[in-house]
ZAMARGU-4260 file (C-alpha; in steps of 0.2 Angstrom, whole numbers, plus 5000, padded with zeros to 4 digits):
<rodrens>
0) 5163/5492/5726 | 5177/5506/5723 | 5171/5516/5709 | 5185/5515/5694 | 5188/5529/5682
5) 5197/5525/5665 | 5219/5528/5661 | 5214/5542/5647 | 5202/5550/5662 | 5214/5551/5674
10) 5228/5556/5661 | 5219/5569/5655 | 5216/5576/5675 | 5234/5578/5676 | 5238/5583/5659
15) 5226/5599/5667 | 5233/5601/5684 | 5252/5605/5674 | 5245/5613/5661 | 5234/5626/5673
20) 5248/5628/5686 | 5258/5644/5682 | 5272/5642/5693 | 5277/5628/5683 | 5279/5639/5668
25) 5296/5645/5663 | 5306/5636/5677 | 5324/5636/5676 | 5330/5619/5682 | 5352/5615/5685
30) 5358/5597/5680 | 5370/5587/5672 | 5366/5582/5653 | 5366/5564/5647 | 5359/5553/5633
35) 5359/5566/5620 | 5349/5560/5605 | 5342/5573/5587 | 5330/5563/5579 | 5322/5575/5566
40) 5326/5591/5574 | 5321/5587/5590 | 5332/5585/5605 | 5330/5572/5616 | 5339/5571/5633
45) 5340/5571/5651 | 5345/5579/5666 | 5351/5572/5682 | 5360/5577/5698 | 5366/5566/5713
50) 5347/5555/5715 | 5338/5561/5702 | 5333/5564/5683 | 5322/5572/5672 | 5316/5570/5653
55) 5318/5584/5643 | 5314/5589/5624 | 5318/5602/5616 | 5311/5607/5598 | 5326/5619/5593
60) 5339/5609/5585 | 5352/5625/5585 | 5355/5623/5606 | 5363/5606/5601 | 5380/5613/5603
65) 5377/5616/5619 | 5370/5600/5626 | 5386/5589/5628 | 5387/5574/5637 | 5390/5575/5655
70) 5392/5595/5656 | 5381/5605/5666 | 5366/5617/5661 | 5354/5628/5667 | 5338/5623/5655
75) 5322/5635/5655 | 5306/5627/5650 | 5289/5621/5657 | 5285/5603/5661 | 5273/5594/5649
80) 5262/5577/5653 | 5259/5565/5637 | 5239/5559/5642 | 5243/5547/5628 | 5258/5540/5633
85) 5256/5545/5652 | 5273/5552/5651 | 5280/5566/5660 | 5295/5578/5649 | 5302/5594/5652
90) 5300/5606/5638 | 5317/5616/5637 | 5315/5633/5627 | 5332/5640/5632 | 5350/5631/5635
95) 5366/5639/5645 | 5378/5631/5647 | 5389/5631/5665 | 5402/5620/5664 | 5406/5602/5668
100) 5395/5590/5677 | 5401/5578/5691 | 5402/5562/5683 | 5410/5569/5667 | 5427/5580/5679
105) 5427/5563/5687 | 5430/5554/5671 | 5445/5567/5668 | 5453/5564/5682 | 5452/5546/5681
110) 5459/5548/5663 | 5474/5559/5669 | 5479/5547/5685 | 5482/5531/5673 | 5488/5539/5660
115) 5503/5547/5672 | 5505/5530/5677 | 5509/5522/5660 | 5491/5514/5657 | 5490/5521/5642
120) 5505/5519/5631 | 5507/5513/5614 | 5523/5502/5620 | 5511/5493/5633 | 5498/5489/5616
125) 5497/5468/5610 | 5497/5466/5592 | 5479/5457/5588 | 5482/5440/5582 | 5480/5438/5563
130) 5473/5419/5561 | 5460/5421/5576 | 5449/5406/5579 | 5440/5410/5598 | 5433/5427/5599
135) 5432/5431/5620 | 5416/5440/5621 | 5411/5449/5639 | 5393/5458/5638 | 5375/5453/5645
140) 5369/5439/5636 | 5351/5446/5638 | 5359/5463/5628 | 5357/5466/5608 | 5376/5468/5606
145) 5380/5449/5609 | 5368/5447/5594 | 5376/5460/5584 | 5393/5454/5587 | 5385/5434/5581
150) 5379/5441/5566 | 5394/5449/5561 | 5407/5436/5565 | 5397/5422/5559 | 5392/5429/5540
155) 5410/5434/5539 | 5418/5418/5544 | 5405/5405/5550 | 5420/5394/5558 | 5423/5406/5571
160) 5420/5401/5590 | 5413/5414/5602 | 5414/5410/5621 | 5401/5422/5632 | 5408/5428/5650
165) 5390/5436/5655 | 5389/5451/5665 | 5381/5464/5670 | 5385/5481/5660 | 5378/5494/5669
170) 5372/5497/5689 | 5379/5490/5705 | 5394/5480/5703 | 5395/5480/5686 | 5411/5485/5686
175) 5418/5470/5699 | 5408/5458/5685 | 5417/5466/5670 | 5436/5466/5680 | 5431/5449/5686
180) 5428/5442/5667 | 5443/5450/5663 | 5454/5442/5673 | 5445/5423/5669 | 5445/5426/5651
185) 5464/5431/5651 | 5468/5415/5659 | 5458/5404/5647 | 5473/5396/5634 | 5463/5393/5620
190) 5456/5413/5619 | 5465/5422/5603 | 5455/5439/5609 | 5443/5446/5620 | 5429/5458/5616
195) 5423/5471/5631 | 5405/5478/5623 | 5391/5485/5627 | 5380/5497/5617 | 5378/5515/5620
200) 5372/5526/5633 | 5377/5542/5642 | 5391/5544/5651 | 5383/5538/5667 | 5376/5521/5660
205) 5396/5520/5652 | 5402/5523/5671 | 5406/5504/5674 | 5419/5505/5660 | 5428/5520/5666
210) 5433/5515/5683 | 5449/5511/5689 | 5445/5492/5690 | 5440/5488/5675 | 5456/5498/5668
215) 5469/5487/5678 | 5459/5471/5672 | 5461/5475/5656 | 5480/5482/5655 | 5486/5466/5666
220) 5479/5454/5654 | 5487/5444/5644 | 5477/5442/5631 | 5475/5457/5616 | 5456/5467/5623
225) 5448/5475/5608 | 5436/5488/5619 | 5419/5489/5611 | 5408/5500/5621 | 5394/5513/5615
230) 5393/5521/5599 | 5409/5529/5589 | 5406/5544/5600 | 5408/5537/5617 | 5423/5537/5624
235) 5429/5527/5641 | 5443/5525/5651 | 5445/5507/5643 | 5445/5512/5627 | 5463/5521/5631
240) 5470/5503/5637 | 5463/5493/5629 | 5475/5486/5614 | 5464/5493/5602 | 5447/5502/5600
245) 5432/5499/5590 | 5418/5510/5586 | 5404/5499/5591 | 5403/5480/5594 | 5396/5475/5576
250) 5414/5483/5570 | 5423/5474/5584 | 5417/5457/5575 | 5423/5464/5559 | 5442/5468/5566
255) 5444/5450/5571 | 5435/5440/5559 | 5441/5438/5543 | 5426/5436/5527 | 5428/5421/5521
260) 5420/5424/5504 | 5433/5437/5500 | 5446/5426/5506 | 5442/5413/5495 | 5439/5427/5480
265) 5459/5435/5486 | 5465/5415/5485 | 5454/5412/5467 | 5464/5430/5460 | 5481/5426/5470
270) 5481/5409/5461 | 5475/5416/5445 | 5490/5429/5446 | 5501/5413/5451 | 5496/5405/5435
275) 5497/5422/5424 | 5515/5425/5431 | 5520/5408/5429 | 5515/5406/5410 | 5523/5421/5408
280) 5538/5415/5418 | 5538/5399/5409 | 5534/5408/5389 | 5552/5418/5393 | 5561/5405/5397
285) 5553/5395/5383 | 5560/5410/5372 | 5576/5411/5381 | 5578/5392/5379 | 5574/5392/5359
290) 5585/5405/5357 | 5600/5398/5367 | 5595/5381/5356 | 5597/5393/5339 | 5613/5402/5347
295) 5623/5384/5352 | 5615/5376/5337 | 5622/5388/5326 | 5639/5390/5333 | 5641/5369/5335
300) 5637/5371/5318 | 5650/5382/5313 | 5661/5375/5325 | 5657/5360/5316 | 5663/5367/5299
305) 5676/5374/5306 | 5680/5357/5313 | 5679/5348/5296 | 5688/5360/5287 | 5702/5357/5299
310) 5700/5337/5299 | 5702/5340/5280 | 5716/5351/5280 | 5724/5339/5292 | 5720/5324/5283
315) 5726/5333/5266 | 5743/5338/5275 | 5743/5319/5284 | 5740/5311/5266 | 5752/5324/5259
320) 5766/5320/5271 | 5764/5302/5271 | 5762/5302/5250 | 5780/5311/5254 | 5787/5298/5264
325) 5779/5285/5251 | 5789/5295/5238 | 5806/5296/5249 | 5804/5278/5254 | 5799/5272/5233
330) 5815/5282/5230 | 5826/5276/5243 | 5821/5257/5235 | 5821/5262/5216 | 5841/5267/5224
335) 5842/5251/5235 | 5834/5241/5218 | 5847/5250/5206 | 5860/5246/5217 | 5855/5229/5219
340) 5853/5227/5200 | 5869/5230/5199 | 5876/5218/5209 | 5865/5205/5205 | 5874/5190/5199
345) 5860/5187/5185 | 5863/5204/5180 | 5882/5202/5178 | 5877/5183/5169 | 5867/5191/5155
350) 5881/5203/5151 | 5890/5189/5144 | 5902/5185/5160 | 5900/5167/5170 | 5903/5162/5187
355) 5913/5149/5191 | 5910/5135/5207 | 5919/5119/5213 | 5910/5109/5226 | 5895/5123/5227
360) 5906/5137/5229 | 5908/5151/5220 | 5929/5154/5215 | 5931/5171/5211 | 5952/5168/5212
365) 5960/5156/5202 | 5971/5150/5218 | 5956/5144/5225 | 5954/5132/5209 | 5957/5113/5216
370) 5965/5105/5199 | 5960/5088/5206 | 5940/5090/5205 | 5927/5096/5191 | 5923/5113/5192
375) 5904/5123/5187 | 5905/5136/5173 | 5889/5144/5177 | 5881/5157/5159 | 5865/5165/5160
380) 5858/5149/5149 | 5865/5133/5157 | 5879/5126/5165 | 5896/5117/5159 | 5905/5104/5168
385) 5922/5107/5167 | 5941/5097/5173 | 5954/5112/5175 | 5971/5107/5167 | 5983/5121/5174
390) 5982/5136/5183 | 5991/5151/5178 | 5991/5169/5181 | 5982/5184/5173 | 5996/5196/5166
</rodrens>
């Protein structure tokens, strides 16, 4: 039977074999710097060169300055081994800095060939669609950012759909996976947006998204990309050609959704101004209309009076002018009567003459006088039958 000794035993023995090893004291070790992280004062990162990498902590918070992502460094310190955790880290007492790593001059030149090209440009961007119903998500379903971007899209707008094209987001062929979504997702019709995510991680972990691939996927599709990769911090190739960037997935979800809740409060104020401006609308006109009323009542009012007043001078000068023409028409018979008084045998009877006829003709010429018939002497009072004897004339 093989004789076991226990994980803190054997810890332990290690943790004594590095600390008791001199020449492992104050070693200078060259590497690139990635996955830089301060968590109360401390420094927490890693070095790596072409196959390898190496832990390192670093309990002076002042050499942050120096610890950028992707450069390279010359770090001075003494490995440490954790019994307790059976981890290995590197110590660093002392940071200089000399100059940029391999991965990081890579990215630069990478950067400064598309952009020459055009990949870049403003002119090339796609506006991102305002009413957006299907969010085109490409991430690793096994990932936390797929959750994130759920969360966030769904308390905001719960009618949102969210299609997953998985893949892989770090690692070999990651980048073929990503270019490959890319191009399936822009051909899907009923897409409004696509989402490239992942979360954050050094500038190695980020390769995928800053190859040449993935940058020529996401400038020939047709679709609007929103890049959401790493923190606010990162930046990748994709991120420049995308249509527009976001600091983190979470805030991606927020660019394309809108919250329903303060879209039903907007609507709730936007009606509520709709009803103020239209009472108001409605009050001035109500003014305007009562004092237009007042206005055209008042001057059909005097036009009114003004109108009877002329009626009444017109019907005073009509009864005037026809009282006139009474007047010149009584006179003209008062004449006509005078005149006919005048000539009006009754008249001339009562004035003591008579009027003389013969076979119901009036004789007004004693030639006319037939001596062989009885003639009428005609007086005001009766009549006398009388036989003419002679005629003779009046001398």
């Amino acid at each position: 039977m093989i004789r076991a000794i226990s994980v803190s035993k054997f810890n332990n023995y290690i943790k004594q074999v590095f600390d008791s090893e001199e020449l492992l004291h104050n070693i200078a070790i060259e590497g690139e710097v990635f996955g830089v992280n301060l968590t109360r004062n401390i420094i927490y990162f890693t070095l790596k060169d072409e196959d390898s990498s190496l832990p390192c902590v670093c309990f002076y918070p002042n050499y942050i300055g120096k610890l950028v992502e992707g450069n390279k460094i010359i770090a001075t310190g003494t490995p440490s081994f954790y019994s307790k955790t059976g981890r290995l880290n590197f110590n660093v007492v002392q940071v200089e800095g000399i100059g940029q790593g391999d991965l990081y001059e890579q990215f630069m030149k990478m950067k400064n060939k598309l952009s020459s090209e055009g990949l870049f440009d403003e002119a090339h961007k796609k506006a991102i669609p305002k009413d957006i119903k299907r969010i085109g998500v490409i991430t690793s379903k096994e990932g936390a950012v797929l959750q994130d971007i759920k969360n966030v899209a769904w308390r905001r707008n719960p009618s949102i759909d969210i299609v997953l094209y998985n893949t892989k987001v770090q690692g070999n062929n990651a980048e073929k996976e990503i270019a490959h979504a890319i191009d399936k997702m822009g051909e899907y019709e009923n897409i409004d947006v696509i989402i490239v995510a992942r979360g954050g991680g050094s500038l190695e972990d980020l390769a995928a998204y800053n190859t040449e691939i993935v940058a020529r996927a996401a400038y020939n599709c047709p679709k609007p990309i929103i890049s959401a990769v790493g923190h606010e911090t990162d930046f990748t190739i994709i991120d420049f050609v995308s249509d527009l960037r976001a600091p983190t997935p979470s805030a991606a979800a927020e660019l394309v959704t809108f919250n329903l809740h303060d879209k039903k409060l907007e609507m709730r104020e936007l009606i509520d101004k709709f009803q103020r401006v239209s009472k108001s609308y409605l009050d001035d006109k109500l003014v305007f209309l009562k004092n237009q009323t007042s206005l055209i009542s008042h001057n059909y009012e005097r036009k009114l009076m003004n109108l009877n007043i002329k009626i009444n001078l017109d019907k005073n000068s009509l009864i005037n002018s026809f009282q006139n023409y009474l007047n010149e028409k009584f006179y003209e018979i008062g004449i006509f009567e005078n005149t006919l008084n005048k000539i009006n045998p009754q008249n001339i009877l009562n004035r003591g003459y008579a009027k003389v006829e013969q076979d119901n003709k009036s004789i007004n010429s004693a030639k006319q006088i037939d001596l062989n018939k009885e003639m009428n002497i005609v007086f005001k009072d009766g009549v006398i039958v009388a036989s003419p004897l002679k005629k003779g004339d009046n001398k």
